[in-house]
C-alpha atoms as an extended CHARMM CRD file, in Angstrom:
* protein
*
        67  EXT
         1         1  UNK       CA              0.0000000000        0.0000000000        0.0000000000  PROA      1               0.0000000000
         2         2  UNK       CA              1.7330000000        3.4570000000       -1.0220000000  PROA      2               0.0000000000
         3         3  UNK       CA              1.4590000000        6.1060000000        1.4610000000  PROA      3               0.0000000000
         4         4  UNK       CA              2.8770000000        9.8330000000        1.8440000000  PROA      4               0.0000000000
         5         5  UNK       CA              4.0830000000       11.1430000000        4.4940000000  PROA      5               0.0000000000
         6         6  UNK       CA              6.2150000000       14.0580000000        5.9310000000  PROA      6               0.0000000000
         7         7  UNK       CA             10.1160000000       12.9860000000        6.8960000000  PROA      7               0.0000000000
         8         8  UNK       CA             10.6840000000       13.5440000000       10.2180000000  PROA      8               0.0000000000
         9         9  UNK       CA             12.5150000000       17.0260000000       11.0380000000  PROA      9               0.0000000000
        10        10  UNK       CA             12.9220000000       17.6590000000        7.5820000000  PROA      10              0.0000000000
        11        11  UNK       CA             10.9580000000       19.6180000000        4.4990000000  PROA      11              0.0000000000
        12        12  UNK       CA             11.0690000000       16.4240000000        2.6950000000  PROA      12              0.0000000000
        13        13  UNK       CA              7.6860000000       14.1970000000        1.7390000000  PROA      13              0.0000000000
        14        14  UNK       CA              8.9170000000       10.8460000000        1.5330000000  PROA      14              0.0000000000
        15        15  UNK       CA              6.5580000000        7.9250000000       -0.8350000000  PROA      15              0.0000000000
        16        16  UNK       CA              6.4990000000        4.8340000000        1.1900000000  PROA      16              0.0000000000
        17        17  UNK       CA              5.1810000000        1.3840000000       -0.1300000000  PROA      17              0.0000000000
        18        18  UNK       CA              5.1730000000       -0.6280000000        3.3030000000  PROA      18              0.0000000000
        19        19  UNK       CA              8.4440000000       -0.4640000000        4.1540000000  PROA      19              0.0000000000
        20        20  UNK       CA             10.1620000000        0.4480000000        1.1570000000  PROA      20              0.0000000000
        21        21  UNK       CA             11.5310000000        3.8770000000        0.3740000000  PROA      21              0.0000000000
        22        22  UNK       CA              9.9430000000        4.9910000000       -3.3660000000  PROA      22              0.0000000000
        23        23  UNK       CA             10.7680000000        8.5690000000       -3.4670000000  PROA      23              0.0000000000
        24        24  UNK       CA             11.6090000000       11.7980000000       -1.5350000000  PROA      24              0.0000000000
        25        25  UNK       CA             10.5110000000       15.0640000000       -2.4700000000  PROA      25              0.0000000000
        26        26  UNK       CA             10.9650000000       18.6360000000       -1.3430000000  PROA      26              0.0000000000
        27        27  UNK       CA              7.2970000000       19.5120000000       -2.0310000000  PROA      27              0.0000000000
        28        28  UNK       CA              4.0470000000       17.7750000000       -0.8020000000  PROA      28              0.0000000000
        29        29  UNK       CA              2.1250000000       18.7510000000       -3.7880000000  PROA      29              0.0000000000
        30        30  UNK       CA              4.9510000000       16.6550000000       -5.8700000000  PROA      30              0.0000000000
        31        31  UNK       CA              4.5370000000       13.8060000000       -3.9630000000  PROA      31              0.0000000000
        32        32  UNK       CA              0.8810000000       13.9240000000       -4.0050000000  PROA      32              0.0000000000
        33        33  UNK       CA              1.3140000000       13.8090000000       -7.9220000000  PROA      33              0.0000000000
        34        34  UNK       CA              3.8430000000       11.3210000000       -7.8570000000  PROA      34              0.0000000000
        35        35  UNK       CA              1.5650000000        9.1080000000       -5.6330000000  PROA      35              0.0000000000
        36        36  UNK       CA             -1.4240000000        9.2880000000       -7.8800000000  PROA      36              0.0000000000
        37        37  UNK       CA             -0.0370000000        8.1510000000      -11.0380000000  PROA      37              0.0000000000
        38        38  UNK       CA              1.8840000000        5.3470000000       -9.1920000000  PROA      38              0.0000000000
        39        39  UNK       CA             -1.5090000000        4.3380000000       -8.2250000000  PROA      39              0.0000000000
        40        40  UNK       CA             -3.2050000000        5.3040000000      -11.7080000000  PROA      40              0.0000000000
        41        41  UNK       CA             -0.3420000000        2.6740000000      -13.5650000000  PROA      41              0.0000000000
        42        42  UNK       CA             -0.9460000000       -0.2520000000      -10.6570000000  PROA      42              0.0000000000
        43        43  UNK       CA             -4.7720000000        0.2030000000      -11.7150000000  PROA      43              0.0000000000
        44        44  UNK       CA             -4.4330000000        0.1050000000      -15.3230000000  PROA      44              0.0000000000
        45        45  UNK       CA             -1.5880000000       -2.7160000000      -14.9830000000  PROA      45              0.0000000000
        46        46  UNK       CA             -4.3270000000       -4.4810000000      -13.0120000000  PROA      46              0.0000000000
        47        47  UNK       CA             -7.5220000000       -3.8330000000      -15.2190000000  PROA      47              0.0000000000
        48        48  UNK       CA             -4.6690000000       -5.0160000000      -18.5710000000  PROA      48              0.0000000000
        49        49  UNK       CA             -4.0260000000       -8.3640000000      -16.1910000000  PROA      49              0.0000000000
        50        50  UNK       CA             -7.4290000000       -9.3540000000      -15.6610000000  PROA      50              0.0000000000
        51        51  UNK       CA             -8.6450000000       -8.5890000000      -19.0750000000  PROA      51              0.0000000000
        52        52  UNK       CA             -5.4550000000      -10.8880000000      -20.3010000000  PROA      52              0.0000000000
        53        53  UNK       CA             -6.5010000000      -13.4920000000      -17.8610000000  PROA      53              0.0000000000
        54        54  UNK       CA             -9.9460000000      -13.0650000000      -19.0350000000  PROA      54              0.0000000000
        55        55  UNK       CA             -9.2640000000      -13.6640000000      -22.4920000000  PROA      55              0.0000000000
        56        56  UNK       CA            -10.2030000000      -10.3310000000      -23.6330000000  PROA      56              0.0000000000
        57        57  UNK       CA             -8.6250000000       -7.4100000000      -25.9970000000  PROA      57              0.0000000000
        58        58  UNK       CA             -7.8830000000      -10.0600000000      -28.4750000000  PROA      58              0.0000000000
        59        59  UNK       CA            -10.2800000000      -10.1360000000      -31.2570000000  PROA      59              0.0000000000
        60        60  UNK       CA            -11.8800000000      -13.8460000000      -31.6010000000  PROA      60              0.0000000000
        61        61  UNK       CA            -12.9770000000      -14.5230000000      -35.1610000000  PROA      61              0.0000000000
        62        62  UNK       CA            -14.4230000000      -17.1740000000      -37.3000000000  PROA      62              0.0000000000
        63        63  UNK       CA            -12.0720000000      -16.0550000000      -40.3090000000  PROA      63              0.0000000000
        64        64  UNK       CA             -9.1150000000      -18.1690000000      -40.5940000000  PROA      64              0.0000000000
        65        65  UNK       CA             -7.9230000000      -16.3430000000      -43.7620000000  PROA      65              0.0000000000
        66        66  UNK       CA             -5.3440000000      -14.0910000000      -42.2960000000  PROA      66              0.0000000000
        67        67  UNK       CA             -2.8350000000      -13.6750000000      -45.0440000000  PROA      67              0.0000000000
């Protein structure tokens, strides 16, 4: 789970995912933005996953003349 949060007696907003270090930023607004599109790829990444699982996003035709 990816988390923000302020570093301790610093300016810095540090991107934590559990116990991992992911980034350090001066701003909180950067890390806010940073945070979100982490999150936005793991969704898509997931959604494209499933879907492959699934079967789906690859056209199934009767047509065997490709070529």
């Amino acid at each position: 789970m990816l988390r923000v949060e302020r570093d301790k007696k610093t300016r810095y907003w540090a991107i934590w995912d559990g116990a991992e270090l992911v980034a350090l930023m001066v701003y909180r607004r950067g890390a806010l933005e940073v945070l979100r599109r982490l999150q936005e790829r793991a969704t898509e990444a997931a959604v494209e996953r499933a879907q492959a699982e699934a079967g789906e996003g690859y056209p199934v035709t009767g047509d065997t003349d490709l070529w």
